[in-house]
C-alpha positions as CSV (number, residue, x, y, z in Angstrom):
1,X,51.9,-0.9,-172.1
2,X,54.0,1.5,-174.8
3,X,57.7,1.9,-174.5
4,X,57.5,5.4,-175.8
5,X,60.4,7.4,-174.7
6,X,59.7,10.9,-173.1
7,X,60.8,14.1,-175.1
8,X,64.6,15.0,-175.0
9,X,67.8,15.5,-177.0
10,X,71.0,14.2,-176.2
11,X,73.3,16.7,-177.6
12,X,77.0,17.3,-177.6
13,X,77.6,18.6,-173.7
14,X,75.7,16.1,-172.4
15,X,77.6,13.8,-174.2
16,X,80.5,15.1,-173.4
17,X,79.2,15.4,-169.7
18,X,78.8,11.8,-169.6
19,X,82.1,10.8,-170.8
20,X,83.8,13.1,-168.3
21,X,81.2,11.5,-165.6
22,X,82.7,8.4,-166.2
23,X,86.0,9.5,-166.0
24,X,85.3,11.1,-162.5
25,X,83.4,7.6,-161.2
26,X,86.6,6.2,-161.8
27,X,89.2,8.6,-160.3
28,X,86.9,8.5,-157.0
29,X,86.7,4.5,-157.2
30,X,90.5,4.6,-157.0
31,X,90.8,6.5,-153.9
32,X,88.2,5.0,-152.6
33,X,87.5,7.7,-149.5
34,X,83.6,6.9,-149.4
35,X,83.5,3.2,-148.9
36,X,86.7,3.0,-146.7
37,X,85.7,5.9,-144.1
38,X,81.7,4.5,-142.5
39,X,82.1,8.5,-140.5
40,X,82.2,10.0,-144.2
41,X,79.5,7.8,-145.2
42,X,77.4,8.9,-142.6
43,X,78.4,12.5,-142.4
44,X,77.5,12.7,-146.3
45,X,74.3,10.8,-145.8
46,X,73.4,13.3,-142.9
47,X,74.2,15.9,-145.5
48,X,72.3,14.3,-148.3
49,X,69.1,14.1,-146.0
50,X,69.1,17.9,-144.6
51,X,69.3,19.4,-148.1
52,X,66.9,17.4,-149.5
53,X,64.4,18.1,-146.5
54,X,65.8,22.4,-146.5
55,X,64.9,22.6,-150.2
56,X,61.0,21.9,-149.4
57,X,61.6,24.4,-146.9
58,X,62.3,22.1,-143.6
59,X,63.4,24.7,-140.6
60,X,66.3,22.6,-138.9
61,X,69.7,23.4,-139.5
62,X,72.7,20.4,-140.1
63,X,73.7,20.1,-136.8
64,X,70.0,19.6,-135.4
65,X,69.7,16.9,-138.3
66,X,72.9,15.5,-136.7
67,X,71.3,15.8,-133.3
68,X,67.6,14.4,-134.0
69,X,69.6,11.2,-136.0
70,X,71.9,11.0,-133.3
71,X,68.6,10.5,-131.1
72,X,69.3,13.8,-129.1
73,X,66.2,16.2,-128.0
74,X,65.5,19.0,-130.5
75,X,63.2,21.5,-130.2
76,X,61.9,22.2,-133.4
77,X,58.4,21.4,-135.2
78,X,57.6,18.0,-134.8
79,X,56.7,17.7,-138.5
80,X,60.2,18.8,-139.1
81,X,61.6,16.2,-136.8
82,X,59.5,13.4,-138.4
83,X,60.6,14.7,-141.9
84,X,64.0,13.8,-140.7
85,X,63.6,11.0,-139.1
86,X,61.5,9.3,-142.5
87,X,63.6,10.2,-144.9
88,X,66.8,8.9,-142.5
89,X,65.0,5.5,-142.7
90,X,64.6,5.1,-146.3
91,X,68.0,6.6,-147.4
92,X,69.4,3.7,-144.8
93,X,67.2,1.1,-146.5
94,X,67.8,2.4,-149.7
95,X,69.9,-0.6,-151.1
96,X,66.3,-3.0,-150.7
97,X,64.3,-1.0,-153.1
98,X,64.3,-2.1,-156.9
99,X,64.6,1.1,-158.8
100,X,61.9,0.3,-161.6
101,X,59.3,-1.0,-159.1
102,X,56.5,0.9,-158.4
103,X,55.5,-1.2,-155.2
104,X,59.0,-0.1,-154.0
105,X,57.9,3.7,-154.9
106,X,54.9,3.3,-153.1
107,X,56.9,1.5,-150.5
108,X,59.3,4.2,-150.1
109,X,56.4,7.0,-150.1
110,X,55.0,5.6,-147.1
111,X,57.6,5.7,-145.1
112,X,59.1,9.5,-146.0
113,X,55.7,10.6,-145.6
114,X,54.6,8.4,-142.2
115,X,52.5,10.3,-140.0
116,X,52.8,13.4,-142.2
117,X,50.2,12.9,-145.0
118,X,47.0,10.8,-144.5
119,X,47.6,9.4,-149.0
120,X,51.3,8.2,-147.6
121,X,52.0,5.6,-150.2
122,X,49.4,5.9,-152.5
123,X,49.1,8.1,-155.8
124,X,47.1,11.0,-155.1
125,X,43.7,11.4,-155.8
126,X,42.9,14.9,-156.4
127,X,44.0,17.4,-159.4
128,X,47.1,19.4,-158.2
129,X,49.0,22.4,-159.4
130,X,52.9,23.1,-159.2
131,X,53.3,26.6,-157.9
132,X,56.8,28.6,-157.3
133,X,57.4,30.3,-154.4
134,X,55.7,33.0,-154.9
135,X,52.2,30.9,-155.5
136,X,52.4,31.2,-159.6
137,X,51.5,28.1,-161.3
138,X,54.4,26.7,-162.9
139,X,52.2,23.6,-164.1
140,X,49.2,21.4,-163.5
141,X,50.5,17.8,-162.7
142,X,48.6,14.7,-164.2
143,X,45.3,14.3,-163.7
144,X,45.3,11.8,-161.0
145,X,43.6,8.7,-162.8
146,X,46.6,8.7,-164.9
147,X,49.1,8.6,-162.6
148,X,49.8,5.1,-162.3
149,X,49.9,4.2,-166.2
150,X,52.7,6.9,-166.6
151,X,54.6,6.0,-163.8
152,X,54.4,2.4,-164.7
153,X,55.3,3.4,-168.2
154,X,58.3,6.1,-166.8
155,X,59.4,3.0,-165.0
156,X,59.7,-0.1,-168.0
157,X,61.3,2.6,-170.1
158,X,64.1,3.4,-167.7
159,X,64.3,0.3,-166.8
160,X,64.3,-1.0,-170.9
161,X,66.1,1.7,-172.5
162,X,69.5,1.1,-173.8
163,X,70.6,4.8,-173.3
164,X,73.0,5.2,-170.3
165,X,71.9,5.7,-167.4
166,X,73.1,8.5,-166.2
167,X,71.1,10.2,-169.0
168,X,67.9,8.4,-167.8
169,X,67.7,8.9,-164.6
170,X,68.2,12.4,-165.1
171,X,65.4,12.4,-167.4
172,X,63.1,9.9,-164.8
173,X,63.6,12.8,-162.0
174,X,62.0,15.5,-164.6
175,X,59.2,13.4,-166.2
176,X,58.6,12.0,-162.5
177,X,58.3,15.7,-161.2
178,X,56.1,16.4,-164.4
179,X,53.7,13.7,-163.3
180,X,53.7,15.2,-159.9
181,X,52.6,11.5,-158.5
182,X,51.8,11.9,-154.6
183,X,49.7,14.9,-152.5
184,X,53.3,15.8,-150.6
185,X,57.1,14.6,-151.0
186,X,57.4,14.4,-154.6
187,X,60.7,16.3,-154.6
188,X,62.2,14.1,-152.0
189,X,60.7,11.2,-153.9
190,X,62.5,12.2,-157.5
191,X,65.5,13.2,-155.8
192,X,65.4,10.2,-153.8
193,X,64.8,7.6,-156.7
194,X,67.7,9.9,-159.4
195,X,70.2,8.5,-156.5
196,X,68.7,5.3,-156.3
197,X,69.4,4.6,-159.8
198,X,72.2,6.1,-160.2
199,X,73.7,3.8,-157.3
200,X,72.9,1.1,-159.6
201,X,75.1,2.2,-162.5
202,X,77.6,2.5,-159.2
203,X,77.4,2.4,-155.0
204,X,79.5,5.3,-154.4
205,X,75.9,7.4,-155.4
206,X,74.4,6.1,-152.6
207,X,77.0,7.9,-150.4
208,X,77.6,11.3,-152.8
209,X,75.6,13.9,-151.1
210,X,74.7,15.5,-154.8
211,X,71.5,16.8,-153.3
212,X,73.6,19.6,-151.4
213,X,74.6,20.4,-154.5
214,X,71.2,21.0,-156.0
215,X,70.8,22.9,-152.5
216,X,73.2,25.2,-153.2
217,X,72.1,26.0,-156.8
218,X,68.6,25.6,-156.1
219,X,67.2,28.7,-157.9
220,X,68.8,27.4,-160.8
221,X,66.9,23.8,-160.8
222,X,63.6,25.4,-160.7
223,X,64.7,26.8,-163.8
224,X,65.5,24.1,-165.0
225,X,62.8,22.0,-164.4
226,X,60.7,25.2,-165.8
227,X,62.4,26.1,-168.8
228,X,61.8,22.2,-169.9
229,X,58.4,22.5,-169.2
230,X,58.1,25.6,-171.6
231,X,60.5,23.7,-173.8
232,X,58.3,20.4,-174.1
233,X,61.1,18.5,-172.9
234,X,64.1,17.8,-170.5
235,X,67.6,18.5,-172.7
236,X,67.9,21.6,-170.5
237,X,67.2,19.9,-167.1
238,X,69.3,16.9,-168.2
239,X,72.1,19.3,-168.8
240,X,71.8,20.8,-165.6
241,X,71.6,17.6,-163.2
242,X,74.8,16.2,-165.3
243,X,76.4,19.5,-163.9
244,X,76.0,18.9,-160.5
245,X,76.9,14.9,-161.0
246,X,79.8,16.4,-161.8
247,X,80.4,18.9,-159.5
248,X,79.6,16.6,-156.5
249,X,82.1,13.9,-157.7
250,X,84.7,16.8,-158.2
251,X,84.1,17.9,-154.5
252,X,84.7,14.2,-153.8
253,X,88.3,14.1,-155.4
254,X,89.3,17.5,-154.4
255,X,88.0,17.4,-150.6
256,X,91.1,16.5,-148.6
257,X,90.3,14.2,-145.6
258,X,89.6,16.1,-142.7
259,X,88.5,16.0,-139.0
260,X,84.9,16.4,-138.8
261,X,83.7,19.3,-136.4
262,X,82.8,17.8,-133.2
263,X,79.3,18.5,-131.8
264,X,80.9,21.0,-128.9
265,X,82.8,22.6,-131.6
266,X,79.9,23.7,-133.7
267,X,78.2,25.0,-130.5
268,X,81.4,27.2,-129.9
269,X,81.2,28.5,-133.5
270,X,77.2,29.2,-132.8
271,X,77.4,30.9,-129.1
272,X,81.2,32.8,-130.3
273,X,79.5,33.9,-133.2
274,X,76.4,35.2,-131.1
275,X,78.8,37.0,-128.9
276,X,80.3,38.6,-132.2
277,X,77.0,41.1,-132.3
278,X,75.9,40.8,-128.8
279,X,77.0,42.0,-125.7
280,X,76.5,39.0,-123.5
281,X,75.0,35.7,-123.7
282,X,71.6,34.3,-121.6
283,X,70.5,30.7,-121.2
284,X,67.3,31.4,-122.9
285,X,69.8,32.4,-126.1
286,X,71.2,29.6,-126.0
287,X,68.0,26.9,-125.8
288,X,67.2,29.1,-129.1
289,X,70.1,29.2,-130.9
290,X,71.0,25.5,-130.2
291,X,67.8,24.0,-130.4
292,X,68.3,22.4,-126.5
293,X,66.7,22.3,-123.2
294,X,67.5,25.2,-120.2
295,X,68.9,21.9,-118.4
296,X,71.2,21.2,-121.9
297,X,72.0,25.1,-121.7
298,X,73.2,25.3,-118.5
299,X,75.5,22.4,-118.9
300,X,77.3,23.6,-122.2
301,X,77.7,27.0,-120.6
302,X,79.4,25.6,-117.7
303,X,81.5,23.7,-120.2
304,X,82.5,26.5,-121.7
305,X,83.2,28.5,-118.7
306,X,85.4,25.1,-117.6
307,X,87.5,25.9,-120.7
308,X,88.2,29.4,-120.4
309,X,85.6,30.4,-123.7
310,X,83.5,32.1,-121.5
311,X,83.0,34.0,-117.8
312,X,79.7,34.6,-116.3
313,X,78.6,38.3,-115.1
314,X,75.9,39.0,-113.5
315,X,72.6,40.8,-115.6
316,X,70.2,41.8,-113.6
317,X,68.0,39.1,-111.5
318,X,70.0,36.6,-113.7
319,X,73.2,35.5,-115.2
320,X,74.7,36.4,-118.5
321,X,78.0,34.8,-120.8
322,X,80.3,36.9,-122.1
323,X,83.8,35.7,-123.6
324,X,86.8,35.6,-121.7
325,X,89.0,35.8,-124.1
């Protein structure tokens, strides 16, 4: 097979981008928070896993991630909860795949998409187009007896090219979504495999929740991805992914340690702020706004009554919450 290199420039910001990358990576290797705190790890790998799954529209919120990986009942769509669940298993595993095999792809595929697509693992076989959210075609991916030859080929040249890697695997996450390889999870999959990579340039990627970062500018990588399709090549989404590199290694050095929110804490902050519009608190609210049982409900209103947060008045044939502050 070629070597060819896929379109792009390197121009002076991303060079400049990459420099002050590098200068970052070593300012966060000094202090060291990731690797020395496992509750950080884990809180950023939980954090890494429900953006990734909210940008293709997954309906749970961070603390029912937390819940349904902290093997708590959720009630939410069980697609949703297996979403979750997959991708938690390959981001743990992550450090077994070889970034420039496409058995590992594959591999990886089958598991993020297990019991959710009946082609988990395998390229696709049917012609597919890329449509925004408001169902206009963006772009028709390969045609599908091509797919494996370009991923192959995407794969040696990332894996051969002497450019540095933070430039590749930026431009392996466009060309990959270009390609459009698999029926479902190709998002998750190019996201997945830019962290992979970059983890091999250094480990602290594998803990740097950068895909909250593409979560919160997510209109803007769409346009990314689509003004490099109408440009013919990937400078601009290049340019873009560098930026949030960097802005997710910035949040690392900045971010002074802190205590994480406790589980009972952020179900305070849910019920308080329901309070905030409404006059009084039911069970029934609270199985919907936690995601939890009317067993589970009871329980953490009785906590909070224990407390002081909250008194319980009478509504009718039933009981209501109200603050008793």
């Amino acid at each position: 097979m070629t070597n060819k290199q896929p379109p792009f420039e390197i121009n002076e910001r991303i060079m400049a981008d990459v420099i002050e990358i590098a200068e970052l990576v070593g300012r966060v290797s000094v202090t060291d928070k990731i690797s020395m705190n496992p509750t950080l790890r884990r809180t950023n790998r939980i954090q890494t896993i429900y953006s990734s799954l909210a940008i293709e529209q997954n309906t749970l919120d961070l603390e029912q991630v937390t819940a349904v990986l902290s093997g708590k009942r959720v009630i939410a769509p069980p697609k949703d909860i297996a979403e979750v669940q997959n991708a938690y298993e390959i981001y743990d595993n992550m450090d077994k795949l070889n970034p420039y095999s496409i058995d590992d792809i594959l591999k990886a595929h089958s598991v993020m998409e297990r019991g959710l697509l009946n082609e988990a693992g395998e390229f696709r076989s049917r012609p597919v187009g890329v449509a925004d959210s408001e169902g206009n075609i963006l772009h028709f991916g390969t045609l599908p007896q091509y797919v494996p030859k370009l991923v192959q080929e995407l794969l040696e040249w990332t894996e051969k090219s002497e450019i540095h890697l933070l430039i590749k695997s930026c431009v392996f996450h466009y060309e990959f979504e270009l390609i459009h390889p698999f029926a479902d999870g190709n998002g998750r999959m190019g996201r997945l495999w830019h962290t992979l990579l970059l983890s091999k340039w250094n480990p602290i990627f594998a803990w740097l929740p950068i895909e909250s970062i593409i979560h919160d500018n997510q209109s803007e990588y769409y346009n990314a991805i689509n003004i490099s399709n109408n440009n013919g090549k990937s400078t601009v989404f290049i340019e873009f992914m560098l930026s949030v590199i960097k802005q997710a290694l910035q949040k690392s050095i900045n971010d002074k340690p802190k205590n994480i929110s406790s589980k009972s804490d952020l179900r305070w902050n849910k019920i308080n702020d329901y309070l905030e519009t409404h006059e009084y608190i039911l069970n029934s609210d609270v199985q919907k706004l936690l995601g939890v049982s009317s067993a589970t409900a009871t329980r953490i209103l009785v906590g909070f009554m224990k407390d002081g947060k909250l008194k319980r008045i009478r509504i009718k044939s039933c009981w209501g919450y109200v603050t008793s502050l």
